[in-house]
N, C-alpha and C positions, 0 to 999 in steps of 0.2 A: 449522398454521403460519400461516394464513391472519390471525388475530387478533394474534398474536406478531409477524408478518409488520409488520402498521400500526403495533403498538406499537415496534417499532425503528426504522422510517423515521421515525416521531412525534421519537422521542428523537433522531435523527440532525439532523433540522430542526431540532431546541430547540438542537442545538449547532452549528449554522449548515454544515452539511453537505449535500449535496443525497445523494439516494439512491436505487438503482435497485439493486430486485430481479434476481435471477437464481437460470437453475438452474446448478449449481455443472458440470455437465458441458459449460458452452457458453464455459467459460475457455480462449480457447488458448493452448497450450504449445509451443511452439514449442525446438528446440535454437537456432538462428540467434540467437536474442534475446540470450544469454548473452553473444555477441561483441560487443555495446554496453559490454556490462561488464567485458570484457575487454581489450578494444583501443580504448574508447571515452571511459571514466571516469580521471581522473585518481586515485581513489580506490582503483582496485583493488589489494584485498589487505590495504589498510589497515586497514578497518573487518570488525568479528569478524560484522556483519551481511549481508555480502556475501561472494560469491563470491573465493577459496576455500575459504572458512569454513563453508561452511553447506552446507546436503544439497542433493544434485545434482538435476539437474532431473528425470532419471530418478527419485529416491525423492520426489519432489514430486506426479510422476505416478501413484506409488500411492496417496498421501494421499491428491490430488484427487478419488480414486474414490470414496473414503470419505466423503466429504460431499454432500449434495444440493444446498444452497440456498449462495446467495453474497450480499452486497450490494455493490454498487458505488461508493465513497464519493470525493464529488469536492468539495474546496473552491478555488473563484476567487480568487485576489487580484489588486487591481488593482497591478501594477507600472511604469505609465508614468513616476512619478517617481526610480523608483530609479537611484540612480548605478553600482553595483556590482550588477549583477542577480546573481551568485554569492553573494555577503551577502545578499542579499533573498532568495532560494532558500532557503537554509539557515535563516535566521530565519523563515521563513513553513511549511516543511514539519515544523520542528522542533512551531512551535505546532497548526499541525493535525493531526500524531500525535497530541498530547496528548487534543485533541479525540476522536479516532480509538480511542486508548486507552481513552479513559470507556467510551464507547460498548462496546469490546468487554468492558470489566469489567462495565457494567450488563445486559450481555446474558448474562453468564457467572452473574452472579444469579440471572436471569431462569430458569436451567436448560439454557442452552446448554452444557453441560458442555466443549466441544470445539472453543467458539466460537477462531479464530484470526485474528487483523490480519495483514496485508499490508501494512507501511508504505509513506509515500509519500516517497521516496529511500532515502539508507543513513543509519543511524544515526548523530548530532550530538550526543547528549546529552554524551557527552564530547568535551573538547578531541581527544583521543586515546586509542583503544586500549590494552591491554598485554595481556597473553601470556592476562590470562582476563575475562571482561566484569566493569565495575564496578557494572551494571546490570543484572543478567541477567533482574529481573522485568520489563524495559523492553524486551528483545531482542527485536526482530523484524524480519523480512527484507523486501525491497521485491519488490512481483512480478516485476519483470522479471530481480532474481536468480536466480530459476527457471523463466524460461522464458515468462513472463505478456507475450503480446501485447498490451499496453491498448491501440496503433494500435485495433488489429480489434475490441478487445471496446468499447472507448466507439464505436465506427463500429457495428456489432450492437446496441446500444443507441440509435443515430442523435444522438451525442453525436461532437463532433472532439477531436484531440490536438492542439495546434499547438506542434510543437515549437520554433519558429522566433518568436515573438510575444513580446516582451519585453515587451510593454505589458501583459499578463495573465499568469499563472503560475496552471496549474491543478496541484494536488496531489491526488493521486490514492490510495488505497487499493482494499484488499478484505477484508471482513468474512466468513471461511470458518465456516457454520453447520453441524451437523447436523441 
């Protein structure tokens, strides 16, 4: 993994992504984290990429087992001039899955067989949802749908969150390897 290892952070840099290894069992999962997205997201329920859509944190926590290695994929954008920081949001996470996307296709190449993205929010590709995804080869879930502490895990990495900072907007993923 060691050589595979360089080659993916290599490819994560070329797509302006900063990147930091991990082992996949120092993800925490927390239940509490769910109730951001429940009680916190103006979104909830809406998007077929979230929570109550998608498998519970509990069958998240078996997956998790299943994998060793993780990446931690964080893109900055500067936001001081934005007027509507919600529109900057959405427009800025939407471009960096994309990014986020290659990455786990090129990886998926590469012989990760099981490689799986962690997007960074809930899915935007569409205006709206309907009863079955219009994109389902796009479909993926944000960590903290299931349970993904990224507080804890960019802090364990000696990395901050700042949820409160308008003037920056970090987007965040996770790259789940075998």
């Amino acid at each position: 993994m060691t050589k595979d290892a360089h080659l993916i952070i290599t490819k994560a840099e070329e797509l302006g992504l900063a990147a930091y290894m991990l082992n996949a069992s120092d993800i925490y999962v927390e239940n509490r984290v769910k109730l951001k997205c429940a009680y916190d997201c103006r979104g909830y329920g809406k998007r077929l990429s979230c929570p109550p859509h998608i498998i519970s944190i509990d069958e998240f926590r078996k997956i998790l087992k299943e994998y060793n290695t993780a990446i931690l994929l964080i893109e900055e954008h500067d936001t001081f001039a934005e007027k509507d920081i919600l529109k900057a949001w959405s427009r800025l996470r939407k471009a960096t899955f994309h990014k986020m996307l290659e990455l786990e296709h090129d990886v998926f190449r590469k012989g990760f067989t099981y490689a799986q993205l962690l997007r960074p929010g809930a899915c935007n590709e569409c205006e709206t949802c309907g009863d079955k995804c219009n994109k389902p080869e796009m479909r993926r879930f944000p960590p903290e749908a299931v349970g993904v502490n990224l507080s804890k895990l960019m802090e364990k990495n000696g990395l901050e969150m700042e949820y409160c900072n308008f003037d920056r907007v970090k987007c965040v993923g996770i790259l789940l390897l075998e």
